[in-house]
Backbone as numpy.savetxt, mean C-alpha at the origin, in Angstrom:
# Nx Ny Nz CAx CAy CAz Cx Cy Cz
18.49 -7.98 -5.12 17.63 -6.81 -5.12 18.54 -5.58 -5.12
18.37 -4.63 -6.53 18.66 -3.65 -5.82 18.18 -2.19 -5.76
18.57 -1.33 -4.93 18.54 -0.08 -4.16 17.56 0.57 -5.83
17.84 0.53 -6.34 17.38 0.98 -7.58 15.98 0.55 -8.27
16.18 -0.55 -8.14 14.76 -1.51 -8.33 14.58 -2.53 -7.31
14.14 -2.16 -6.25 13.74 -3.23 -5.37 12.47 -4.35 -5.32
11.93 -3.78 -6.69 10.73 -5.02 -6.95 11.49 -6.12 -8.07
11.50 -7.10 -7.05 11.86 -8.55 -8.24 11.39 -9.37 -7.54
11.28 -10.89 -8.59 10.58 -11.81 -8.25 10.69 -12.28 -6.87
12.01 -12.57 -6.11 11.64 -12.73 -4.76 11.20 -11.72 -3.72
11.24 -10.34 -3.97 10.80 -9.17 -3.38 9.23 -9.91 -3.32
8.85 -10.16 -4.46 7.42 -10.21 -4.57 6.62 -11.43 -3.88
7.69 -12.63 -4.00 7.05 -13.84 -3.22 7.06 -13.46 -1.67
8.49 -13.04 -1.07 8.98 -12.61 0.65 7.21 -11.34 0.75
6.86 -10.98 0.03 5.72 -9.82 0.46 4.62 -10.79 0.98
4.48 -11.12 -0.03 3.20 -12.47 -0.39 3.15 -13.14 0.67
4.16 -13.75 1.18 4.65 -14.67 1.93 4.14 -14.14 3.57
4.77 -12.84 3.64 4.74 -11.86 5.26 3.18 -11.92 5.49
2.32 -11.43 3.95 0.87 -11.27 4.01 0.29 -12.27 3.68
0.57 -13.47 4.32 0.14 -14.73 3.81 -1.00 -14.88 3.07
-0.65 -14.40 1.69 -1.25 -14.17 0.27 -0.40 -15.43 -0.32
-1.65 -16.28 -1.13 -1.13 -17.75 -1.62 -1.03 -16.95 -3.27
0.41 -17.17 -3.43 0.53 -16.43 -5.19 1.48 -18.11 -5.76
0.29 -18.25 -6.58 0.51 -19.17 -7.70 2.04 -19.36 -8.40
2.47 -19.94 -8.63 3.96 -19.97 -9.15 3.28 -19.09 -10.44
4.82 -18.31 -10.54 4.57 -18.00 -11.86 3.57 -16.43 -12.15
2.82 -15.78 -10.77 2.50 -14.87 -10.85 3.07 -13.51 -10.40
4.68 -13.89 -10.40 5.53 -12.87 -9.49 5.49 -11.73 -11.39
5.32 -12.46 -12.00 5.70 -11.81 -13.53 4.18 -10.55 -13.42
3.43 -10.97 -13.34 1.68 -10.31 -13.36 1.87 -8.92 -11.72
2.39 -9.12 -11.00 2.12 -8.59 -9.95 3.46 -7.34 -10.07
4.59 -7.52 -10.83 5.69 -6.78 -10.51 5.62 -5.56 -11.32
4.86 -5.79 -12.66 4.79 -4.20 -12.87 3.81 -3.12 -12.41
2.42 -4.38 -11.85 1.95 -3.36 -10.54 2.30 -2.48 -9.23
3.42 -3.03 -8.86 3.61 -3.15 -7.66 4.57 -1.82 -8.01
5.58 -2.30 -9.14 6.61 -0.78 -9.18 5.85 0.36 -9.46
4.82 0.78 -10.61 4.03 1.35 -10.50 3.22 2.16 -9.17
2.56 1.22 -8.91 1.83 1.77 -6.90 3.27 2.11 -6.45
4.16 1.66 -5.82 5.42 2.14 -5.05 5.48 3.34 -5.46
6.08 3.52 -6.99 6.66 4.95 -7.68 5.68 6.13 -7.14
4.39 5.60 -7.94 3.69 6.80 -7.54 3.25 6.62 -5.85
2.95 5.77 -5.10 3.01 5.92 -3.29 4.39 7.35 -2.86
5.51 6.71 -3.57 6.65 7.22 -3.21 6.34 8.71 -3.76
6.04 8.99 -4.75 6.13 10.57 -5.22 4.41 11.54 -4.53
3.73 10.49 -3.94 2.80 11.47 -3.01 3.16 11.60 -2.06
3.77 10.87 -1.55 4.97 10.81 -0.23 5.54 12.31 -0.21
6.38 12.30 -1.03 7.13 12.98 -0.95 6.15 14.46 -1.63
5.41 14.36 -2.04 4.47 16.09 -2.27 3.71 16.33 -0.82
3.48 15.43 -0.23 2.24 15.77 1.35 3.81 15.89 2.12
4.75 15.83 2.10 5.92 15.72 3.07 6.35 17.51 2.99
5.98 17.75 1.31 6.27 19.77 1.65 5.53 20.46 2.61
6.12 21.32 3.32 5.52 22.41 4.00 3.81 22.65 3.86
3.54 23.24 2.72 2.94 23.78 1.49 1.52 22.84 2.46
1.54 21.53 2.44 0.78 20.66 3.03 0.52 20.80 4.33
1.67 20.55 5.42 1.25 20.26 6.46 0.17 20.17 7.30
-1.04 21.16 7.01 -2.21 21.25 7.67 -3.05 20.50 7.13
-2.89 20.10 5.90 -3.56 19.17 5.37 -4.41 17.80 6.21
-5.61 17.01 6.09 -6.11 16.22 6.77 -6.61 15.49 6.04
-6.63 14.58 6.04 -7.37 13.50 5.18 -8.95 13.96 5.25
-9.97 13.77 4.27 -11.39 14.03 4.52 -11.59 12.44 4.77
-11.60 11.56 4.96 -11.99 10.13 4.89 -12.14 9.70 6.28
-13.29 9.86 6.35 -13.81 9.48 7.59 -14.23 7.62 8.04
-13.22 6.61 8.87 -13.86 5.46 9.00 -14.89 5.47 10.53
-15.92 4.34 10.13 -16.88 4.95 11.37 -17.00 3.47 11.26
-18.14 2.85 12.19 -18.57 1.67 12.46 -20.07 2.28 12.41
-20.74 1.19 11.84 -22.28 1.05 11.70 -23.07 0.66 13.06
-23.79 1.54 13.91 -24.26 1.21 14.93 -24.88 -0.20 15.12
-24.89 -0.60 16.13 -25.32 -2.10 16.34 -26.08 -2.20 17.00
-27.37 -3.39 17.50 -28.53 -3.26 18.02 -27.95 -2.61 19.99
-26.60 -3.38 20.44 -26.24 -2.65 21.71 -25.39 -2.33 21.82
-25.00 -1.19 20.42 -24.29 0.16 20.98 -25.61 1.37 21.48
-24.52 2.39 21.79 -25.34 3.80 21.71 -24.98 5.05 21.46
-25.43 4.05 19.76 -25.08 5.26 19.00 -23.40 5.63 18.36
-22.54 5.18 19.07 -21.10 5.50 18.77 -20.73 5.69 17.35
């Protein structure tokens, strides 16, 4: 692996593996130009919400739980 391209086929099985996700032999080929893709761009919003410019910034995405017959209300 390297520093440069850290997505390769065993990058991709050791992931799989941690998230005990069952990947078919043979699907490290299907998953790796996704994966550099999502990273690249993960990595370059990373690094735009990391400017100043942001900081006050807040996510609008609110997670809630659906009340249940014995909550109240939460």
């Amino acid at each position: 692996m390297s520093p440069a391209d850290p997505i390769v086929p065993d990058t991709i099985r050791t992931l799989a593996a941690f998230a005990d996700l069952p990947l078919s032999p043979g699907r490290e080929a299907a998953v790796t130009p996704v994966l550099r893709a999502w990273l690249a761009d993960a990595n370059a919003l990373s690094r735009k919400m990391s400017a100043s410019e942001y900081c006050a910034l807040t996510p609008v995405t609110i997670f809630s739980h659906p009340p249940t017959e014995d909550s109240e209300g939460i």
